[in-house]
VMD Tcl script that draws the C-alpha trace (Angstrom):
set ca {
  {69.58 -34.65 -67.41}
  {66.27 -32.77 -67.70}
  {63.34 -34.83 -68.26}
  {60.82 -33.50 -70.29}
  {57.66 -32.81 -68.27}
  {54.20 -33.42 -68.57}
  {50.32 -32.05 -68.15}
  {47.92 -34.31 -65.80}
  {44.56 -33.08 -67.03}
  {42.38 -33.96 -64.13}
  {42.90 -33.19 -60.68}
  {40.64 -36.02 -58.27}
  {41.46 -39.06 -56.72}
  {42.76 -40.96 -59.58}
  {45.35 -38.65 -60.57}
  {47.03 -38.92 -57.22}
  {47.93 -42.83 -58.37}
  {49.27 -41.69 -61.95}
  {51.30 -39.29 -60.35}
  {52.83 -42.20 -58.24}
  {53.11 -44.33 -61.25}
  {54.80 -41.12 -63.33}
  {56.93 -40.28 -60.59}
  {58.19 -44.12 -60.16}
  {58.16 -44.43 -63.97}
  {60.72 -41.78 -64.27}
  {60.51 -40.70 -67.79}
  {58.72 -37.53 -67.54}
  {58.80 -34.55 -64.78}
  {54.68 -33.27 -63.34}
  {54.76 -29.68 -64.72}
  {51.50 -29.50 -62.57}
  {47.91 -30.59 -62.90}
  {44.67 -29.34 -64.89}
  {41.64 -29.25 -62.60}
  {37.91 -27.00 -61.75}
  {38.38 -23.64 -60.90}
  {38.11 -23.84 -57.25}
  {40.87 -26.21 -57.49}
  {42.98 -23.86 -58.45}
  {46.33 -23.19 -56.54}
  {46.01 -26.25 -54.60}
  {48.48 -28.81 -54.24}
  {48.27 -32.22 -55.09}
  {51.00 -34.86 -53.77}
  {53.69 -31.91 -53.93}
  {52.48 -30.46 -57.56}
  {50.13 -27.60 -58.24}
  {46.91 -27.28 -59.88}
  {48.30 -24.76 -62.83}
  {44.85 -24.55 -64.97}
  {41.78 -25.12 -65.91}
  {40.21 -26.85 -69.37}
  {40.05 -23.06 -70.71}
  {43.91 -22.87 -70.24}
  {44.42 -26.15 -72.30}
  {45.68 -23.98 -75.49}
  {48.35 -21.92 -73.19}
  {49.88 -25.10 -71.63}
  {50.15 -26.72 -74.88}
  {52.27 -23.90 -76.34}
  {54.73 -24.35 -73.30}
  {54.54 -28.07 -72.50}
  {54.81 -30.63 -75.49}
  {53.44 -33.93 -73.01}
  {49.65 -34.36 -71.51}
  {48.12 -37.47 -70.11}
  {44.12 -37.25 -68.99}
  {44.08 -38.00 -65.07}
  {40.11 -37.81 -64.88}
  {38.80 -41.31 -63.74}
  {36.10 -43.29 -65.12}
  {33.44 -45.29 -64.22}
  {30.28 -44.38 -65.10}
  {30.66 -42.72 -68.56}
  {33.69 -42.54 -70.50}
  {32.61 -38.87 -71.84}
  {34.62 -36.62 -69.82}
  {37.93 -38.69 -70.09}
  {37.00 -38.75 -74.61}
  {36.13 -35.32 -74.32}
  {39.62 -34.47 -72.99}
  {41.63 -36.45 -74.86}
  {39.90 -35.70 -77.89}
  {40.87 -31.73 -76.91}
  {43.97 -32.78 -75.81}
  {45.16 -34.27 -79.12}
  {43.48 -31.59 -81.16}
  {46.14 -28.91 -79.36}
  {48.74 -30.75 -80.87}
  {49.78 -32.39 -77.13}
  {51.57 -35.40 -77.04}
  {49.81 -38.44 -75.38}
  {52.50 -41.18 -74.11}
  {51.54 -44.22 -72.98}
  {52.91 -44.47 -69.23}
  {53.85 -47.89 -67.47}
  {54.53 -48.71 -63.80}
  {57.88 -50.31 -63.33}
  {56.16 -53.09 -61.20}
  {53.69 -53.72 -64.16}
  {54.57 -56.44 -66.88}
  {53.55 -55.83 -70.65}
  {55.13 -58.50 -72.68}
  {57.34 -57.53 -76.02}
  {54.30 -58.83 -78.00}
  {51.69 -56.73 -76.40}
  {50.48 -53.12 -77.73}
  {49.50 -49.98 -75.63}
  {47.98 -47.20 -77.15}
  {48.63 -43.33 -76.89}
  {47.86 -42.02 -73.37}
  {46.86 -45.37 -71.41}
  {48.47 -45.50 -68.14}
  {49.55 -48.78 -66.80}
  {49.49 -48.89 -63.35}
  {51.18 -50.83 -59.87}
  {51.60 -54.71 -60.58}
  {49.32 -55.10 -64.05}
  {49.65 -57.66 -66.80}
  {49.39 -57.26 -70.12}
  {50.65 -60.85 -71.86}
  {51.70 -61.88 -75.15}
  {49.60 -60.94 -78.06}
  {47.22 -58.51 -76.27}
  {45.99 -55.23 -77.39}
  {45.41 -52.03 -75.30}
  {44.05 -48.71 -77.16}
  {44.11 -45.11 -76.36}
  {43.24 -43.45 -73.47}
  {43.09 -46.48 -71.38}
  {43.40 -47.10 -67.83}
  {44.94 -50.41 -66.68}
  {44.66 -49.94 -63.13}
  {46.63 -51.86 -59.87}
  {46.92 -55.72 -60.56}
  {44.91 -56.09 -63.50}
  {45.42 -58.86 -65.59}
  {44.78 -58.91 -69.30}
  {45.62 -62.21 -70.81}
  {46.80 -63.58 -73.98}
  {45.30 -62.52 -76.97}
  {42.32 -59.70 -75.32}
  {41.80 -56.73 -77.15}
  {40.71 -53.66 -75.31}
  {39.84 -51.02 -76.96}
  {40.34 -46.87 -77.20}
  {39.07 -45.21 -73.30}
  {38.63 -48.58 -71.49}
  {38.77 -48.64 -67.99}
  {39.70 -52.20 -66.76}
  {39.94 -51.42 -62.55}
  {41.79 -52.87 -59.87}
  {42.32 -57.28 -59.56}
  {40.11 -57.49 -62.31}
  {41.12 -60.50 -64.84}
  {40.58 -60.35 -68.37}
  {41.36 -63.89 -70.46}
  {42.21 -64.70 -73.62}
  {40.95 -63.89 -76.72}
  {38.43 -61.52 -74.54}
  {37.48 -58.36 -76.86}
  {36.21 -55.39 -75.12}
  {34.70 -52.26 -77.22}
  {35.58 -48.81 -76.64}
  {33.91 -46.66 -73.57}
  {34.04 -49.76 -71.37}
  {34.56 -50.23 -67.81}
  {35.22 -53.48 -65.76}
  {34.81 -53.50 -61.97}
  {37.42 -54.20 -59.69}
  {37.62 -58.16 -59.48}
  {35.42 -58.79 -62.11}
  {36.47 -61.88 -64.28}
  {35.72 -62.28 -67.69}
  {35.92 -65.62 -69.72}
  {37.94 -66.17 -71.98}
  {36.62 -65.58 -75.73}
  {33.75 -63.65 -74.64}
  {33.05 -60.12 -76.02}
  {31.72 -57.36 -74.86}
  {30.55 -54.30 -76.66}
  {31.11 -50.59 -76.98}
  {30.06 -48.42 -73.39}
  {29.28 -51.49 -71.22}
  {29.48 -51.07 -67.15}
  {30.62 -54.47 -65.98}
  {30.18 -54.31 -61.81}
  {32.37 -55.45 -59.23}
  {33.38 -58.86 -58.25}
  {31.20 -60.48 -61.05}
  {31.68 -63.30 -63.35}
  {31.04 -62.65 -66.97}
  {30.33 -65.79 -68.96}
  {28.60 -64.60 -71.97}
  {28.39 -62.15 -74.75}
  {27.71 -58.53 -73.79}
  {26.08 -56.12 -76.64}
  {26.30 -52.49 -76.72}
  {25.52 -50.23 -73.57}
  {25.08 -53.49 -71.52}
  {25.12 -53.00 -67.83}
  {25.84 -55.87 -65.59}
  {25.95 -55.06 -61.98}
  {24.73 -58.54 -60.64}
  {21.04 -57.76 -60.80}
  {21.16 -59.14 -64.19}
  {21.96 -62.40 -65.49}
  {25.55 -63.13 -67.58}
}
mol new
graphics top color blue
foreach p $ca { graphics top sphere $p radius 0.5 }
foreach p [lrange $ca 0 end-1] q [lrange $ca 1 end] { graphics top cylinder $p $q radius 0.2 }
display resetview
């Protein structure tokens, strides 16, 4: 049976582990990846680098299926930016999930979040668009994450925890459960987040909780 295949737009680190999560996933085959133009021709786990962000319009008249492969730490913009493009060529976004993660029946994913190795997302939680879920990430009961979150690698996110769009949480980082934290927040590794965090926040450990 041919699968239908898909677009990685981005071509760095972090689109090496969504091709290992699409290729394990199995639902989709790489038609090849979207990267800068010296990238172009090289090879990337076995798949090419077919394009650059000028040759979005061309793929999307011969490839229905795009996810965004660009990490994100720092700023959400690029990963936004590319979506946003992405969506406006008419591609379609699919939400992708590891067969080693666990999203219960009652949770929600939104268009184009990738789920990756050994996540949870339990009963009742809420993931947007454009998300990334990375390796063992936990987000409990209840959470709400919102559209072009990055939630990164062991980090734990409890119940009833809203985060607001553009936000990333560090690798290990735990935050307790009810809190809420706001739109474009950096939340740094390892670190325990017991209170409130408004807009733009950055907590990297040189600032209180």
């Amino acid at each position: 049976m041919n699968r239908p295949r898909i677009i990685l737009i981005g071509a760095g680190g972090h689109a090496h582990a969504c091709i290992d999560v699409i290729e394990q996933d199995g639902k989709y085959g790489i038609a090849g990846l979207v990267g800068m133009r010296e990238q172009m021709h090289t090879r990337h786990l076995g798949y090419a680098v077919i394009g650059t962000d000028s040759d979005l319009p061309q793929l999307a008249e011969r490839n229905a299926h795009a996810i965004i492969t660009v990490g994100q730490i720092h700023s959400p913009r690029t990963r936004i930016r590319l979506y946003q493009e992405a969506v406006a060529l008419g591609f379609d976004l699919p939400s992708i999930v590891a067969p080693s993660a666990y999203v219960a029946a009652q949770a929600t994913i939104g268009a184009g979040t990738i789920v990756m190795h050994g996540a949870i997302i339990n009963a009742g939680a809420k993931v947007g668009r454009n998300c990334i879920i990375n390796t063992k990430a936990l987000i409990e009961h209840d959470a709400s994450i919102d559209d072009h979150c990055h939630v990164s690698t062991g980090a734990i996110v409890n119940g009833s925890v809203s985060i607001g769009s553009g936000s990333f949480v560090g690798s290990g980082c735990v935050i307790k459960d009810g809190i809420r934290i706001g739109k474009n927040c950096v939340l740094g590794v390892g670190l325990c987040v017991r209170h409130d965090q408004a807009d733009n926040s950055k907590f990297t450990g040189r600032n209180k909780s």
